[in-house]
N, C-alpha and C positions, 0 to 999 in steps of 0.2 A: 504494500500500500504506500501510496505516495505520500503523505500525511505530513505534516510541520506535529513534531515532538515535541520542541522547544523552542521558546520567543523570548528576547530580551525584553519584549513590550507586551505583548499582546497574552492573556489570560486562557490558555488551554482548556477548552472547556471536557469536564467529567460527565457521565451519564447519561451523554449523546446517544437518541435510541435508536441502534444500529437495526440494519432492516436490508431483506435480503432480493435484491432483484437479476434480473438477467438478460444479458448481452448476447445477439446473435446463439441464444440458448443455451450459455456457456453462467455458471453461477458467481455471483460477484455481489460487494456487500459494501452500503453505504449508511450514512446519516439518514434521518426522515425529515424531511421539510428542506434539506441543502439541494440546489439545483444540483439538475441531472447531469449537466456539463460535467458539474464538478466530481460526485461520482463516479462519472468516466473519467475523466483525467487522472481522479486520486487513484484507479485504476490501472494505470500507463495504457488510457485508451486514448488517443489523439484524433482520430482518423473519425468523423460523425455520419460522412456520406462519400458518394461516390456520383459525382456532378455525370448528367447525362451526355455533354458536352467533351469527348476524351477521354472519359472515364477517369475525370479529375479528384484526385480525395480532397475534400471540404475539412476545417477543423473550426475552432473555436477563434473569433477571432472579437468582438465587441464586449461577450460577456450582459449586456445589458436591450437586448431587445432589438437591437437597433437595424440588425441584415438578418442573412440567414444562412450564415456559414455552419452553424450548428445543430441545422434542424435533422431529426433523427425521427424514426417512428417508435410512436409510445402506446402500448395496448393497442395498435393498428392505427392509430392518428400519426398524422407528421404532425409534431409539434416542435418548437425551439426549445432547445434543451436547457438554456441558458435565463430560460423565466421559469420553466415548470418544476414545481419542486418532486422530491424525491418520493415514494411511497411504495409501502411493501409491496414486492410480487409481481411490479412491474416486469411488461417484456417489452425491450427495449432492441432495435434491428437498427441499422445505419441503413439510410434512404438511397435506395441503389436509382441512376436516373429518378425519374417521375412519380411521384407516389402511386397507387391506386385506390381508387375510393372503396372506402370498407364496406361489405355487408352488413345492411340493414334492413331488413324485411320485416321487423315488431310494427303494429298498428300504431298509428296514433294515439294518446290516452289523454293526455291533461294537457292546459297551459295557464301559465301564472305568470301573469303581467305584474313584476314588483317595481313602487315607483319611490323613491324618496326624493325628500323636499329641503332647500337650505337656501340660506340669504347669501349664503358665496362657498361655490365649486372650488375648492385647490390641487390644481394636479401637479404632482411632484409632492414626494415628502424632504427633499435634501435644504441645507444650509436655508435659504432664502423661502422655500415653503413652509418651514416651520415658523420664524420669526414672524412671516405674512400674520400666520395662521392664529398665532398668539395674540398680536395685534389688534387684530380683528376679535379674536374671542376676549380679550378685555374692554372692547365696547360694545359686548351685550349682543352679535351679531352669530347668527346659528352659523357652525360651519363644518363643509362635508370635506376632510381632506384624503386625496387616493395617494395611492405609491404603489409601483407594481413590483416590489422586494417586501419581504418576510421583514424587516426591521425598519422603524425611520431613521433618516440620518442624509441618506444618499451617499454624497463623496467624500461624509464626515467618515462613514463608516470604513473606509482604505487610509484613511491617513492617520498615519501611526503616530507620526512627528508632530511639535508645537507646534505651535501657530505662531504666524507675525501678526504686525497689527500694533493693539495698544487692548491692554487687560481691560480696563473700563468697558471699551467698548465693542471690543469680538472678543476675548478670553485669550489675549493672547499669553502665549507662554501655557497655554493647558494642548493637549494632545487633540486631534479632531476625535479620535473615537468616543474620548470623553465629554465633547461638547457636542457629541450626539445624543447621549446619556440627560447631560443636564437639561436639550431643548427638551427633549420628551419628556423628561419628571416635570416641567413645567404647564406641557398641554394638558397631563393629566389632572391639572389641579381646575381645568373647565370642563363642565356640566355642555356645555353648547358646543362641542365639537366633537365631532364622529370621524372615527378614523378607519381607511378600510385598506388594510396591507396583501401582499400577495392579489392587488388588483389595477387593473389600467382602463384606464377610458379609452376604449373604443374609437369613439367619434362624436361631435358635438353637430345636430342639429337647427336648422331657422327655427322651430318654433321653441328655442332657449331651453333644450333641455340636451341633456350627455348619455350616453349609454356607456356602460360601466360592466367590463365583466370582474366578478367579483368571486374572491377566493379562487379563481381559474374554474368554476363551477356553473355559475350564475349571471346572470343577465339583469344589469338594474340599470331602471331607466331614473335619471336626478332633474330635477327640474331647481332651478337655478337661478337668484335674479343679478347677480355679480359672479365673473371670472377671473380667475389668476392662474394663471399659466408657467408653470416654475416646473418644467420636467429636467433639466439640466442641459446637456449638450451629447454628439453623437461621433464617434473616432473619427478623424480621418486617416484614409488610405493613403498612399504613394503611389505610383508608379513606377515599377521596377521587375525585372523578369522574375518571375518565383513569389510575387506578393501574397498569392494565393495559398502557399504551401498549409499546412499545416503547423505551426508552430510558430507562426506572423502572426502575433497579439497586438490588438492595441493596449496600449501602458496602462489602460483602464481597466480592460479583462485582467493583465498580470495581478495588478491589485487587488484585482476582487477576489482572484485565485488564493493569492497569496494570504493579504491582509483580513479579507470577510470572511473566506473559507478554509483559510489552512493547508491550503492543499503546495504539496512541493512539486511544483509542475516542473520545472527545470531545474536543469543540473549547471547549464552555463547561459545567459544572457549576453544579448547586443541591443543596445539602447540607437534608436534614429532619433535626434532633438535633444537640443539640449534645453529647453524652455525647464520652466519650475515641475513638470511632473514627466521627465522624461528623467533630470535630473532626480530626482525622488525615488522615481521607481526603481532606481538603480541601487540606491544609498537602502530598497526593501526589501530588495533580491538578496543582499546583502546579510539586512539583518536574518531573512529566513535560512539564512547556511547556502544559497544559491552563488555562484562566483558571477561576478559581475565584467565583462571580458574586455569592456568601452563603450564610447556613448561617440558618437559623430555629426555633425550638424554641417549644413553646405554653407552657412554666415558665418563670418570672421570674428565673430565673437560671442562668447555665451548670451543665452536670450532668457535665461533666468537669474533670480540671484547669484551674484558672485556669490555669495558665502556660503546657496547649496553647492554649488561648482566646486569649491574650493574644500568644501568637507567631504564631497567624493573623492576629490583628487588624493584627500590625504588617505581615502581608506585604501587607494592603491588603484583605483580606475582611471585610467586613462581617458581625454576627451580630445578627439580630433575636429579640430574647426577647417574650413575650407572641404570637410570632406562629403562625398553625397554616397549612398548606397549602391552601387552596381546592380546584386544580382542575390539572391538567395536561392541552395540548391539542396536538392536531398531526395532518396526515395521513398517519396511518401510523407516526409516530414523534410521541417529543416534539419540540415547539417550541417551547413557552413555559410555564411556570408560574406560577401565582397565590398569594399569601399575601396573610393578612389578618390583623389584629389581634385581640386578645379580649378580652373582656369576665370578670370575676371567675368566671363558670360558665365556659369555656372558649370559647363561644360567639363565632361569628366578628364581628366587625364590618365588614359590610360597604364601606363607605362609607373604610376606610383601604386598600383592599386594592388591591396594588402587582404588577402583569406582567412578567417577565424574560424575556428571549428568550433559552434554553439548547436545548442538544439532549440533555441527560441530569439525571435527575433522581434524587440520589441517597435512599434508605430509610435511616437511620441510628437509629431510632428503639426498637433491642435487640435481643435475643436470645431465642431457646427455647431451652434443653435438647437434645439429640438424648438421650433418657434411656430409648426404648423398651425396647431390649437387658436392661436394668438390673429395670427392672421384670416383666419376663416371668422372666427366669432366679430374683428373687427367688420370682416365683409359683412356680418349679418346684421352690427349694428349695435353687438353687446356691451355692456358695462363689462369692459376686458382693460387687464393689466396684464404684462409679462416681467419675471423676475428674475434675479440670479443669470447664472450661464443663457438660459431662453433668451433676456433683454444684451446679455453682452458677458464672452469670457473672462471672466477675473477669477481673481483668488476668492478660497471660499472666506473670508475673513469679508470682504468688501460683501458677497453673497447676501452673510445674513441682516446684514447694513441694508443693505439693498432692499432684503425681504420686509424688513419694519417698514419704509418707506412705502412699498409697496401695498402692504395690507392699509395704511389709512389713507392712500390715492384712493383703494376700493371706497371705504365708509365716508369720504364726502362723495364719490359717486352716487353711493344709496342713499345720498340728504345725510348725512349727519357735518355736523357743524360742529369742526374741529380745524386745526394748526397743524400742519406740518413743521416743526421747526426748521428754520433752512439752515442751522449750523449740521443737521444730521446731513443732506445732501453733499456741502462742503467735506465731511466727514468720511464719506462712501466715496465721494471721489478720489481723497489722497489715497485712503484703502489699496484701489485696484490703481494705481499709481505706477508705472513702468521703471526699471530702476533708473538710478538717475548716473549724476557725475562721482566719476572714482577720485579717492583721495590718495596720496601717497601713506605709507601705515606709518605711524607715529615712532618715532624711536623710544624704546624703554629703557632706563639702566636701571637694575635689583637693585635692593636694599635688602637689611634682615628681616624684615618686617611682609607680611603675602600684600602685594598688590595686583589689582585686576591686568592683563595684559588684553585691548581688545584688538580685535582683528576684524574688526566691521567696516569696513572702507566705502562703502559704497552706500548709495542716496535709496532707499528702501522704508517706506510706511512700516515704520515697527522700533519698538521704546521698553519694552518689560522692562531691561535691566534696568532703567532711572526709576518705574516706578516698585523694583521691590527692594532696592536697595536701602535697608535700617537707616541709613545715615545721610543716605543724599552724597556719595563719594562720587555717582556716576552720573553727568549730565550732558541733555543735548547741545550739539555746539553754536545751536540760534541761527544758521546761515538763512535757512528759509524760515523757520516760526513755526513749523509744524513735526510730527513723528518723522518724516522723512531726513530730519540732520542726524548728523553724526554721530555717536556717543562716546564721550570722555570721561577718563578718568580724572577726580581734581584731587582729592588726596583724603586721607581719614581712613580708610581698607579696612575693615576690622577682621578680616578674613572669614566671614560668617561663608560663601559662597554660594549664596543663592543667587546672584549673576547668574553666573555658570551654569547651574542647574536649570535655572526659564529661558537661558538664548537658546530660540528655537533655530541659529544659525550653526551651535556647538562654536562659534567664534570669541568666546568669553576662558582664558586660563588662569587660574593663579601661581602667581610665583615668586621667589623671593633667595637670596644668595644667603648661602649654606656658608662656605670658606671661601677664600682666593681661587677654587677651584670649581666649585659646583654649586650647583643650585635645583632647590625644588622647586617643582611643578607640578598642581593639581590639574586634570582633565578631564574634561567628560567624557563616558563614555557610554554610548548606545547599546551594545553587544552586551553577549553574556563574555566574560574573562574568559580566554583560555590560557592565562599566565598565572601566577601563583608571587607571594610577597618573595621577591629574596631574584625571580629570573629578571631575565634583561629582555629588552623587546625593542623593536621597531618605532623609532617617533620621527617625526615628520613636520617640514615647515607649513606656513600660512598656506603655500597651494601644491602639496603634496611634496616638496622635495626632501629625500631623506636624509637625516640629521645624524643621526648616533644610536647608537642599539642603550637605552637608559633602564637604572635598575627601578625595579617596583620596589617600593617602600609601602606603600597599603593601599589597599581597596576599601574604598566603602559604598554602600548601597543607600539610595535613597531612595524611600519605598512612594511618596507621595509623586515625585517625577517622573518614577523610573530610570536614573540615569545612576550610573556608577561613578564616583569620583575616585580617578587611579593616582597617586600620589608617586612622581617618579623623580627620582635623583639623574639629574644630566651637568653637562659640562656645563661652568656657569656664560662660556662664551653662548651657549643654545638655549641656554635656561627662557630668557625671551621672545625667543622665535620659536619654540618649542608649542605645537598649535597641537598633534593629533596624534592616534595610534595608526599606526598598517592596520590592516586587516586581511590583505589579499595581498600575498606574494607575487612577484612581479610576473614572474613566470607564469603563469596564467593568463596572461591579457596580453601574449605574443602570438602571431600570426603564425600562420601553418608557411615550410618553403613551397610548396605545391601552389603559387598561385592561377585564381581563375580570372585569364580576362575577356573572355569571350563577353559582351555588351550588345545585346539585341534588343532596345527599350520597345519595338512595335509590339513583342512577343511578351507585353506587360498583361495583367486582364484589369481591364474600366468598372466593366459592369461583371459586380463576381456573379450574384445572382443568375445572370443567362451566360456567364464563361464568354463575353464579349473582348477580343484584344483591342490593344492601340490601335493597329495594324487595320485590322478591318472595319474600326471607326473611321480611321482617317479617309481609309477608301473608298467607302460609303461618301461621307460629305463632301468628297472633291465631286467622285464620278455623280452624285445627283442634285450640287451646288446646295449642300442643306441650310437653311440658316432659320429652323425652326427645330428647339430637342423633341418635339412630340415627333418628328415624324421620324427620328431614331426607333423609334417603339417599332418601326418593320423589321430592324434586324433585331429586335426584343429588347432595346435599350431602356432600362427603366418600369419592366416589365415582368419583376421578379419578386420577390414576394417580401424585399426590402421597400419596394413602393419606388425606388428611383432616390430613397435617401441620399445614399453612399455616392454611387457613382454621378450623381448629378455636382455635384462637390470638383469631380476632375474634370469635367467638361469643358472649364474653361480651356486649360493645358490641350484639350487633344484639338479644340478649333483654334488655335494659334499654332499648333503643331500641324494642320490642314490649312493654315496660311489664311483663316477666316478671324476679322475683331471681332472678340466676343458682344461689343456695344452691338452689332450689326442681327444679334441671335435672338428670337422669341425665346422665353422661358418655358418650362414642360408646363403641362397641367398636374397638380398634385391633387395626391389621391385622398378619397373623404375621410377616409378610415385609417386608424394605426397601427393595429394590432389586429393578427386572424385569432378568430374565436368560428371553433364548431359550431354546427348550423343547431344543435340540439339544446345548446347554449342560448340562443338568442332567444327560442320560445320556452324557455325554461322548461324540458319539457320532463327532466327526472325532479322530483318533489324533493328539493335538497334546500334544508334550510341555512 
């Protein structure tokens, strides 16, 4: 079994009631209630289908609904593996081409039209749906909120790591899983909000009501006099030969794998993006015992915080900037992946391009909107709001900022007479704030005495450390007026370290000269220890360069963070550049000699859902002058059971790749509905409460 044993963060749960189902008729045993995905995977199942198109094997690639790389047959239904939870006795077959429609020959018996009623619809439970939802339920206001995952939280629930920000006002310095915890002890404390998990809306109706399949069972039809639309966001793909394989996750599925589910999907990782959750997922790979092999991005510079960058670097991951993905190859799965260098146009360079032997390859490369909902109900004229990722990608910190905002736009829409304060909007804005201008790092000289060493150099919405500091030793350095300056040490240190412990960057150390020769330094640290008081270990500067092998002098735990403070004796010339632990030997994140350069990008697929390539898109729109996407839908473009989600995302790249401006192109029509639900579902027609 693939299973995560142990986490330096995350709480192994006991008395998971194990429950026994069956693969292609072969017996295999999982959780009840964890998606089917993940059963399979903790399985070493990868492989979910077998595309009619080649006879291509399909695997996991979103994790959250969004395509249908995962869809498998379940008790004779194709269903997404990756929403339907688990339950005993299922028979589970991987979808060879087409499905076929199951035998049904029972008569008709009953139907039960169930309706329910609320003063505002919330779809999405994550970061900004909860706040909404709070919002609004402490102004007295009924509210039905869906989430189509077994817990709320959303993308609180994958992130292991603090948060930035400012503690007042998004909890910064507390970990997301746990400010997934706090939102929801908070809903429960309202009588007027109904929550309904393991279910998604359908599709929203003119005459202002939603259909709602509920529990994966049931069909309920909500009538509605305000909407908020907070579903999150939906991976993007690449184009690149082999995108399709099996073992090409988006960073999002890794997460949910990793972080929600436990599951040890991989043994080696390759990160594409370097942005804040390409960076992350790396720094979770990590924590799970997964080796992390490099992360690559085709901009010349990191596009998330330096300081996650700079904490992967020290755990031993390499990050190649200027580089782009070539090709991912393997049979039946990934095996290896290719990058290459580029040139000022983007263009690869062949002739530098470097082979890693991994078995998963992660998409880190952003986000879509899920913002359908939003635009249909505006067509139809409703009292509609969008929040969080749906209104615009940020961090989830700006998120739940967002979501209060958002819940009392709804309650002046239904007449109530209320204040928006506008320092909260000014507030949301610096939140999702882009980082800013780098500083050069401060020179430190030891004393006897622990002072803070910080390694924050860069313009980032986020302050804990000023405000948990007893004494006021650490302040902002006022350049702009707000969370985004600098923070300094002024002097007073008492050496309490709780710095240390709330920088959700791990760019906080204490340290202080020992003799003429060395010097201590405390650390944090994420991982469970595999050193002992008395060995010598691996330490590392500000961006991973290594330092000196330095002896442990103690370990302590601190159970309220989770973080370990490692107490190590180094040379006192390193004592203050002395930033991190190794984690990952070097030798690991080296390239195989056997490299691949064969580069065929036509031979990428657009559209996974119909196995559509580059190649025969671009052929298509030269040879029939297309400059309409609907009328792609001949060769099946957009035609699959993602709706045209995904692949309408690279469309712009393959009609600029066909030598067409994309200003010059109609947009597709999108489709009413989100999610497939059985037809036996919609007229309720098993009496299932």
């Amino acid at each position: 079994m693939h299973r995560i044993r142990q986490h330096p963060i995350l709480e192994i749960p006991e008395n998971r009631n194990k429950v026994r189902f069956f693969f292609k008729g072969k017996e295999f045993y999982g959780f009840e209630g964890e998606a089917v995905s993940s059963a399979l995977i903790a399985n070493g199942i990868q492989i979910f289908n077998i595309h009619k198109k080649g006879d291509t094997p399909q695997g996991l690639f979103c994790a959250n609904g969004q395509c249908s790389h995962c869809t498998v047959i379940i008790d004779g239904f194709p269903l997404k593996s990756c929403v339907t939870p688990l339950k005993g006795g299922m028979e589970i077959y991987p979808l060879i081409h087409l499905p076929e429609l199951p035998g049904d020959d029972h008569p008709f018996t009953k139907h039960r039209k169930i309706i329910k009623e609320c003063d505002v619809l919330v779809i999405g439970g994550g970061p900004s749906g909860l706040t909404a939802t709070i919002e609004l339920a402490k102004l007295g206001f009924s509210v039905i909120l869906i989430d189509d995952k077994n817990k709320l939280g959303g993308k609180l629930l994958l992130q292991t790591h603090k948060f930035f920000g400012s503690i007042e006002d998004c909890y910064a310095g507390t970990r997301g899983i746990d400010i997934a915890t706090i939102l929801e002890n908070e809903l429960q404390q309202y009588p007027n909000i109904s929550i309904y998990t393991d279910s998604s809306v359908v599709g929203i109706f003119k005459d202002q009501k939603a259909g709602v399949f509920v529990n994966n069972q049931n069909y309920v039809i909500i009538d509605f006099k305000g909407l908020i639309v907070s579903p999150g966001a939906r991976e993007k793909s690449l184009i690149f030969p082999g995108n399709n394989l099996p073992g090409v996750y988006g960073a999002g599925a890794f997460q949910t794998l990793v972080n929600r589910d436990l599951i040890h999907s991989s043994d080696r990782v390759f990160v594409v993006g370097s942005g804040n959750v390409g960076l992350i997922a790396a720094y979770h790979a990590l924590q799970a015992g997964i080796q992390a092999v490099g992360i690559c991005d085709i901009l010349d510079k990191v596009s998330g915080y330096k300081v996650h960058a700079d904490k992967i670097k020290r755990m031993g991951v390499p990050i190649y900037l200027n580089h782009t993905v070539l090709s991912a190859e393997g049979d039946g799965q990934v095996e290896k992946v290719t990058i290459a260098r580029v040139d000022e146009k983007f263009q690869p360079i062949l002739d530098t391009a470097k082979t890693f032997e991994v078995d998963t390859l992660l998409i880190a490369v952003g986000l879509t909107p899920v913002d359908e909902f939003y635009d249909m109900a505006n067509e139809f004229g409703f009292k509609v709001v969008k929040a969080g990722d749906a209104l615009e990608i940020a961090e989830a910190s700006s998120a739940m900022f967002g979501g209060r905002i958002a819940g009392l736009q709804m309650a002046q829409m239904l007449g109530k007479d209320i204040q928006i304060d506008p320092g909260w909007g000014e507030k949301a804005e610096i939140l999702k704030s882009k980082p800013g201008k780098i500083y050069d790092p401060v020179e430190v000289t030891l004393s006897e005495s622990f002072q803070p060493v910080i390694r924050c150099d860069e313009e980032i919405p986020c302050d804990p450390c000023t405000s948990i500091c007893p004494v006021n030793a650490i302040k902002l350095d006022k350049k702009l007026g707000n969370i985004m300056d600098i923070p300094r040490y002024l002097d007073g240190c008492t050496g309490c370290g709780l710095c240390i412990l709330i920088c959700p960057g791990l760019a906080i150390t204490l340290a202080k000269k020992l003799d003429e020769a060395t010097a201590e330094v405390i650390l944090p640290h994420e991982f469970i220890p595999e050193f002992k008081v008395g060995d010598h270990i691996p330490v590392t500067g500000q961006e991973g360069e290594y330092l000196e092998d330095a002896e442990v002098l103690k370990i302590r735990y601190n159970k309220k963070y989770k973080t370990y403070l490692v107490h190590i004796k180094t040379s006192l010339k390193n004592g203050a550049k002395t930033t991190g632990i190794q984690v990952q030997n070097v030798s690991i994140t080296l390239p195989i000699r056997d490299t691949s350069f064969e580069y065929i990008p036509e031979n990428s697929i657009v559209c996974h859902c119909e196995m559509v390539t580059a190649k025969e898109l671009i052929a298509y729109i030269k040879e029939h002058n297309i400059r309409d996407i609907n009328q792609l839908k001949q060769i099946r473009v957009g035609m699959g059971a993602c709706g045209g989600k995904n692949c309408s995302v690279l469309l712009p790249r393959i009609f600029s790749m066909a030598g067409i401006d994309w200003e010059e192109v109609t947009t597709g029509t999108k489709r009413p509905l989100s999610v497939e639900i059985p037809m036996y579902a919609l007229i309720n027609e098993e009496d299932i409460d």
